[in-house]
C-alpha positions in Angstrom: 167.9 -0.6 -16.4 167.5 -4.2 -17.6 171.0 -3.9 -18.9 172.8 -1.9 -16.1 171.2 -4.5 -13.7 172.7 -7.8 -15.5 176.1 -5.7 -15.7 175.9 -5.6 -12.2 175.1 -9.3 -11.5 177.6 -10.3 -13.8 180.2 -8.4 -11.7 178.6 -9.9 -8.6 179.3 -13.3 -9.9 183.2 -12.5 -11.3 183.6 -11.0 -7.1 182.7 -14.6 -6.1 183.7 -17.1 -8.5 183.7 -20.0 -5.8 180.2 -19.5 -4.5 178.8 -18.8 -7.8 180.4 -22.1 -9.4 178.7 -23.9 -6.1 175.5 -22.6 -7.3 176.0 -23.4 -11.4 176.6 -26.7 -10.2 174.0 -27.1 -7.8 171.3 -26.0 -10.6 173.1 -27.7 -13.4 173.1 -31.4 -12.4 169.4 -30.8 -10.5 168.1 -30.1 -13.9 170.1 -32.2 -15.7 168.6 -34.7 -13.2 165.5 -34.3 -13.5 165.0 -33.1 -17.9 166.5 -36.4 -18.4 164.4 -38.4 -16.5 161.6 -36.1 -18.1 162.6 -37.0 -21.5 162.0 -40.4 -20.4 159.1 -39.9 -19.1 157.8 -38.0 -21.8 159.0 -40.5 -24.6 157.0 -43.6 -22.4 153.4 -41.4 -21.7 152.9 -39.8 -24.7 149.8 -40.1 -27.1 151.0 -42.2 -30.3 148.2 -41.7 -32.0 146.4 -38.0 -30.6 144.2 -37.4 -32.9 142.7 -40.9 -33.6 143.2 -42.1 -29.7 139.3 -41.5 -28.9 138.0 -43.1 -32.1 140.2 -46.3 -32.0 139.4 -48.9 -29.5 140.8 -52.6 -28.5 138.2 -55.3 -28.0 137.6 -57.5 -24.9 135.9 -60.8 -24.8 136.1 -63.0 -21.6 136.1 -66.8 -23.2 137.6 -68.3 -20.2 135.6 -67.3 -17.3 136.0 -65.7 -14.1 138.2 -68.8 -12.3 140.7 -67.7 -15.3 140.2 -64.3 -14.8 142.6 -61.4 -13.0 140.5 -59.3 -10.8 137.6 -60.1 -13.3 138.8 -58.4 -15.9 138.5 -60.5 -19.5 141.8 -61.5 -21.5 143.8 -59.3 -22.9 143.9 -60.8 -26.3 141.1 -63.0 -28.2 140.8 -66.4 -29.8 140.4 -67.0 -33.2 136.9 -68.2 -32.8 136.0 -64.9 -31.6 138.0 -62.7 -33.6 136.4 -64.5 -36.6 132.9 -63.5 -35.5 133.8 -60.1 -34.8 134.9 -59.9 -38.0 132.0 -61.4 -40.1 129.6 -59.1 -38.2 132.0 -56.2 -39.1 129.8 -54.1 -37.3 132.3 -51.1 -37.3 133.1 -48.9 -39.9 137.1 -50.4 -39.5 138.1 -53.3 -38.1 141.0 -55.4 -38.2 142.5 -59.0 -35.8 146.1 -58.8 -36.1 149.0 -60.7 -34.7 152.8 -60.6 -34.9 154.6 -63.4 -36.7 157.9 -65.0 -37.6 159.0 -63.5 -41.0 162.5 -63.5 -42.9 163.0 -61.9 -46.1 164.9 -64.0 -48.3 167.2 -61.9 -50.1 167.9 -62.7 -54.4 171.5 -63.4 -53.9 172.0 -66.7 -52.3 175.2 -66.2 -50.7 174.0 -63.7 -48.1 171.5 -65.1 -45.0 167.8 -64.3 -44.9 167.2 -61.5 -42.3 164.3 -61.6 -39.6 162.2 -58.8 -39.9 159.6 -57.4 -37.6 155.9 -58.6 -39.3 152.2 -58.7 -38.2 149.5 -60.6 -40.1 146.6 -57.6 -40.5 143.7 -57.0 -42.7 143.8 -53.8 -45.1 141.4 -52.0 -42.9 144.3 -51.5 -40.2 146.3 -49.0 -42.1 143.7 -46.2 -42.9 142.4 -47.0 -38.8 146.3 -46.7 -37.6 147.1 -43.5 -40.4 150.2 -45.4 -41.6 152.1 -42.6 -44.5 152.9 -44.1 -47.4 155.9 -43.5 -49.3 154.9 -45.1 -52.7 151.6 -47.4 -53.5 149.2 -48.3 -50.4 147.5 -50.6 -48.3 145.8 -53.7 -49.8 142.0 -53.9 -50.0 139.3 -56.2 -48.6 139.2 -58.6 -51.9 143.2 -59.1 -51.1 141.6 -60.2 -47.5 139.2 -62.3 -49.0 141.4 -63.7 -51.6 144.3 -64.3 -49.3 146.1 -62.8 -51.1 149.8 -62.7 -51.6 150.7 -59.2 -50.9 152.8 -57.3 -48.4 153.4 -53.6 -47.0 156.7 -53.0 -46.3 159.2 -50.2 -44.7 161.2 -47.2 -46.1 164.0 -48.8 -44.7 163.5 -52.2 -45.9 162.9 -51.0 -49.4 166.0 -48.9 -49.3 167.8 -52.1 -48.3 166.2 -54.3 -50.9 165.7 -52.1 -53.5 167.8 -48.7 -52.5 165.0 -46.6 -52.3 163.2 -47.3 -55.8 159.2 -47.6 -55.9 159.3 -51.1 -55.3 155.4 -51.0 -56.1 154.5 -54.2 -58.0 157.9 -56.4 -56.9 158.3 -59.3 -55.4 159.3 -59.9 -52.0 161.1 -63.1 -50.7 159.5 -64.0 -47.2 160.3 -67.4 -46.0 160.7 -69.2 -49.6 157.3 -67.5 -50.8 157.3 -64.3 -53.3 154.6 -61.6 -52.0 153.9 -58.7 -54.2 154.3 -55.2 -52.5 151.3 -53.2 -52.4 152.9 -50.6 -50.9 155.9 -48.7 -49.2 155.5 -46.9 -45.7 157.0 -43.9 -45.4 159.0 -43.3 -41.6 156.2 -44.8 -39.3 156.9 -45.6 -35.4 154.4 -44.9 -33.2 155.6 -45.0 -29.7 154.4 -46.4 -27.3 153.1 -49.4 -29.7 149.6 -48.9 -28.7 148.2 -51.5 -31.2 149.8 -54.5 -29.7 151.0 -53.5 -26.8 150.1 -56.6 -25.1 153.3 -58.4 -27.0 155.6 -55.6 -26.9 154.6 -54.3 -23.3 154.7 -50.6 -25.8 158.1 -51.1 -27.1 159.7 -52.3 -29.8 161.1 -51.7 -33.2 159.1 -50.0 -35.9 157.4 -52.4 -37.9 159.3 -53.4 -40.9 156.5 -56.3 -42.8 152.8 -56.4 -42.7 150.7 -59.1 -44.4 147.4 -60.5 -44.7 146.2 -62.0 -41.8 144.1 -64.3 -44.2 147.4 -65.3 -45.7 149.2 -65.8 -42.5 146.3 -68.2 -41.1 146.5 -70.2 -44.6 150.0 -70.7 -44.0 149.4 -72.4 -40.7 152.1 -69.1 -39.7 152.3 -69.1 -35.6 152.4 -66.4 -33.9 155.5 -64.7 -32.8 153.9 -63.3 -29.7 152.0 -64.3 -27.0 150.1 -67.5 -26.5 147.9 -68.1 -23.7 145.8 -71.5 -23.0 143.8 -72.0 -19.8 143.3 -75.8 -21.0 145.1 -78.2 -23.4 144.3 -77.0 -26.8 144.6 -80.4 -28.5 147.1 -81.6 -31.1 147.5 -79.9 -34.7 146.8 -76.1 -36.0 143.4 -76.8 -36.4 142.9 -77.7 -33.0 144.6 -74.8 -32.0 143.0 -72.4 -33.7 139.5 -73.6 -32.7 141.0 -73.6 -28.9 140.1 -71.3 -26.5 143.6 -70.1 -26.7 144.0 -66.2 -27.2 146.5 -64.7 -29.5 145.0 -62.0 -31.2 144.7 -58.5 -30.8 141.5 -57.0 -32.0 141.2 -53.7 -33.2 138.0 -51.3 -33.8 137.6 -47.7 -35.0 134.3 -46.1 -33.7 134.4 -42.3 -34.8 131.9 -40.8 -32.3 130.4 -42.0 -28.5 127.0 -43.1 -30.3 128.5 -45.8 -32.7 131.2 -46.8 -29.5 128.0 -47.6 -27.2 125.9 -49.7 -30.1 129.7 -51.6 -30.6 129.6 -52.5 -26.8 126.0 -52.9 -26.4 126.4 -55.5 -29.4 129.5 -57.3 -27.6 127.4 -57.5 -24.8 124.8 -59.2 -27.1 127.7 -61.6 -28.3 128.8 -62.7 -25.3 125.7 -63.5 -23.9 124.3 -65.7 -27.3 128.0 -67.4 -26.4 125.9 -68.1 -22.8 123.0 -69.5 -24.4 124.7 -71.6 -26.8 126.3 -73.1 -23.7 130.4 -72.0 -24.9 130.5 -69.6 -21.9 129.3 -70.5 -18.9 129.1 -66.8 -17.4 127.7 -63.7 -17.4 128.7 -61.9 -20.8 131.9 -59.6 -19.2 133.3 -57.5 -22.3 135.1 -54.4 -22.5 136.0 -51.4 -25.0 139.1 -49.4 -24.3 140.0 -46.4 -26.3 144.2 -45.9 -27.3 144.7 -44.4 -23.7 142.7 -46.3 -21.2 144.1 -49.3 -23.0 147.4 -47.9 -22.3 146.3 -47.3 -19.0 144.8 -50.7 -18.2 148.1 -52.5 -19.6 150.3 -50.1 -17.5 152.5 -49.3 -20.2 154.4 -46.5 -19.0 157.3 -48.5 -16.9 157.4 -47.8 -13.0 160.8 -47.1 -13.2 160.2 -44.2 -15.1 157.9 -42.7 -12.8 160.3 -43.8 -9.8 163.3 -42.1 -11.5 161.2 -38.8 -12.4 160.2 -38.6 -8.6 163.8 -39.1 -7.1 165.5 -36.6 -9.9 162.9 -34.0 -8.7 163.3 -34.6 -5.6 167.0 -33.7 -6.0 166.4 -30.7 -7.5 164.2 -29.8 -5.2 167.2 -30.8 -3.1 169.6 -28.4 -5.2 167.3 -25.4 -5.0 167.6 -25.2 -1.1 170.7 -25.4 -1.3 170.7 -22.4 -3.7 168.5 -20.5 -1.6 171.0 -20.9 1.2 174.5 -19.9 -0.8 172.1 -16.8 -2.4 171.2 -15.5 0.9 175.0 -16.0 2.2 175.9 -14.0 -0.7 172.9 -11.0 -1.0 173.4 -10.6 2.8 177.3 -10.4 2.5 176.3 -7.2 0.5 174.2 -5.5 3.0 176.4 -2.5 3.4 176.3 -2.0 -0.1 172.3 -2.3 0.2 172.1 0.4 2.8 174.5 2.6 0.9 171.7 2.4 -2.1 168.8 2.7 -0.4 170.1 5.7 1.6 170.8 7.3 -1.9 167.1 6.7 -2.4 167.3 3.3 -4.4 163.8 1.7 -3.5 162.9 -1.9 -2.4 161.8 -2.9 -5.2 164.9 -1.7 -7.3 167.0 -4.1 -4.8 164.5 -7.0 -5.7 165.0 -6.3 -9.5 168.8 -6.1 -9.4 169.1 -9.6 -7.3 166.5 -11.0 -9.5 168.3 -10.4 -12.4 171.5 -11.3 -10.6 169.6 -14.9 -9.6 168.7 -15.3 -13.7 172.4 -15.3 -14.6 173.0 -18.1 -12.1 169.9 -19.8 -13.5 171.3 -19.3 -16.9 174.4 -20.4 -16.3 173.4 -23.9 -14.6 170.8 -24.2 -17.2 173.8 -24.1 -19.9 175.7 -26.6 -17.9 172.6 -28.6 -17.2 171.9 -28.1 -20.7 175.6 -30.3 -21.4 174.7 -32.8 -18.4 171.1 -33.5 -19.7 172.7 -34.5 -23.4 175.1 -36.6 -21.8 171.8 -38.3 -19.7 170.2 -39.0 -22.4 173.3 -41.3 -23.9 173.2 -42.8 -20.9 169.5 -43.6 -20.4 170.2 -46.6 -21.9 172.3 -47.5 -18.5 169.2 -47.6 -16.8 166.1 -48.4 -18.8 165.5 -50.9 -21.5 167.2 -50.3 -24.6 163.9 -50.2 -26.5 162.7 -47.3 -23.7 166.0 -45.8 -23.9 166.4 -45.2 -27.8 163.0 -42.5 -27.4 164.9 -40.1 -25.2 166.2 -37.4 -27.2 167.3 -33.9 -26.6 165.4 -32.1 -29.4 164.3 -27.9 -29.3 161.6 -28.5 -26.8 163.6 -29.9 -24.0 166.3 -27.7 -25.0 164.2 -24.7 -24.4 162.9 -26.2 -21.5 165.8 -27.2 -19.7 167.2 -23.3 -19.5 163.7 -22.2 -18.8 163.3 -25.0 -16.0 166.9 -23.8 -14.6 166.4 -19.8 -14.7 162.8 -20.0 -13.4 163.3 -22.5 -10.5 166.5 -20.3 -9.4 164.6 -16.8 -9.7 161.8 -18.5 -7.6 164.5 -19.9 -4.6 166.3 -16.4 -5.4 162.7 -14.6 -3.8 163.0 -15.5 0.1 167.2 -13.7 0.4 165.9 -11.1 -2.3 163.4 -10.3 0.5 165.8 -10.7 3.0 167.9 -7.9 1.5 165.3 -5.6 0.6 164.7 -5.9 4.5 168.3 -3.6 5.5 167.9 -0.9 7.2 169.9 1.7 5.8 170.2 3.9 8.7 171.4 0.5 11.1 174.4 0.2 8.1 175.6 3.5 7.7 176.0 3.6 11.7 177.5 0.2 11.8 180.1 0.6 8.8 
């Protein structure tokens, strides 16, 4: 019956080719409309870590005091006086300060330009916490951290452009006149949103090309390439600097169960308030631990716009799908003689409500198809509208494929309910003796 029933809708649709094209339309750009702006949505929300987000967790310490402070909340980032401590205590069982910095590979032959690449200043414990793949070799250890070591991490796609795709294990790199040795080679690695320093990036931003010690990195008097925040005059010279109050550093700790995350905050706590009695803070201790999401939460990363756009493009399909339900019933009720004709032949209501179901499907199919062509031309065009960095995540892979046609044939069977029940409601008697 399935069959005979899609036969019959398909004719429906060929006997009115202008109200049926209204409809395609209508469905096609409402959920073209809205799966883009999904995508989008999707791309900006999502968990870039899942199965590490509960166990890794940014570090909060308020050094500047609640006349500095937004709504009493402590600094985003921390100074190198803290971080330090942190560190020293290394009361997790990971732990890592990080910051991003100014880096250009210098490349053998001298006639082509070094090339800026994205770089952050780590220690080794950051890329077992983060699960950065690795193509060839690994991470460097704590004695590299120690020693300050001249060593780097570097990209799949950097090493195919410096070395075209050889283990570059053990080879120098070039980085601003100084020759690091690779320890390692990441395989394809780009979590998005950037949860880890999501403070510089607001999420976004290219994948991570260079990492180095941070050891190194502070050696080298390297500045950061990020963010730097003073709430006073830090004083002349790196060293001043770096003993300032000034906050540049993202710190990063992994806690694997609840237990271990309340003795880490309970010993912040303990921190901040030694920092009371030693007279640097003049305050209450005011700490916190955020775990990947609420610390994508707290720093709002996914971008209003996308939850503005998402709202209006459902809105319009919303929009769409009344106006569907109004060209359906215009057409179902058009057919009423043909209704009573089938019923008085002893066709049963809910034979009528399975043909114009099935009839409503192939209009959902249909616009889902031509959605389906609208949505892959959104997303080369998302980049119109949102960031570029925001834009490049949108993509129309199997999922949003399969859920664009099932978006489009569900939403239209649904509007197609109120004139299926409208038809089921002819009285066959009332159209025999009319027609």
């Amino acid at each position: 019956m399935f069959a005979y029933y899609l036969q019959l809708g398909l004719r429906s649709l060929q006997r009115n080719p202008v109200l049926t094209a209204l409809m395609v339309m209508a469905i096609g750009f409402g959920v073209a409309a809205s799966m883009t702006t999904y995508s989008v949505f999707l791309a900006t929300s999502s968990n870039p870590i899942p199965h590490k987000s509960s166990q890794l967790y940014a570090v909060q310490v308020d050094n500047w005091g609640p006349e500095d402070s937004d709504k009493g909340e402590p600094p985003d980032s921390l100074n190198y006086t803290d971080a330090m401590a942190l560190m020293a205590a290394h009361r997790a069982p990971r732990q890592t300060a990080l910051y991003p910095v100014g880096v250009s590979v210098v490349p053998d032959d001298q006639s082509q330009l070094p090339s800026p690449e994205s770089t952050y200043a780590t220690y080794g414990d950051a890329f077992a916490m983060f699960d950065v793949p690795f193509l060839h070799g690994s991470g460097w250890g704590a004695a590299e951290d120690d020693a300050h070591a001249a060593v780097a991490v570097i990209s799949r796609v950097l090493n195919d452009k410096l070395f075209r795709g050889a283990n570059s294990v053990g080879r120098q790199i070039n980085l601003d006149g100084r020759n690091y040795r690779i320890t390692g080679v990441m395989d394809s690695w780009d979590p998005q949103p950037l949860f880890f320093d999501a403070v510089n990036t607001s999420g976004f931003s290219d994948p991570v090309q260079i990492f180095i010690p941070f050891t190194r990195a502070v050696e080298l008097k390297m500045a950061t390439a990020g963010n730097n925040n003073c709430n006073r005059d830090p004083g002349l010279g790196w060293d001043a600097w770096l003993h300032s109050e000034c906050i540049w550093i993202q710190y990063w700790a992994e806690l694997p169960d609840r237990a271990q995350a309340a003795a880490y905050r309970q010993y912040l706590h303990g921190y901040a308030a030694e920092q009371q009695r030693t007279g640097r803070f003049r305050w209450a201790p005011n700490v916190r631990l955020s775990n990947v999401e609420q610390w994508m939460d707290h720093l709002k990363v996914v971008p209003p716009e996308a939850k503005i756009s998402l709202l209006v493009a459902l809105g319009f399909l919303l929009i769409c799908l009344v106006n569907t339900v109004g060209l359906l019933l215009a057409k179902f009720m058009r057919r009423a003689p043909e209704i009573g004709v089938r019923r008085a032949l002893g066709a049963s209501r809910k034979t009528v409500y399975a043909q114009f179901l099935i009839e409503a499907a192939t209009v959902g199919l249909t616009g889902g198809a031509l959605g389906l062509l609208l949505t892959g031309v959104g997303v080369l065009c998302v980049g119109l509208v949102f960031d570029p960095q925001i834009a490049r995540l949108a993509t129309l892979d199997l999922s949003l494929i399969a859920l664009t046609l099932l978006v489009a044939v569900l939403s239209t069977v649904l509007a197609a309910f109120y004139p299926t029940w409208r038809a089921a409601q002819v009285q066959p008697a009332w159209q025999l003796k009319s027609n």
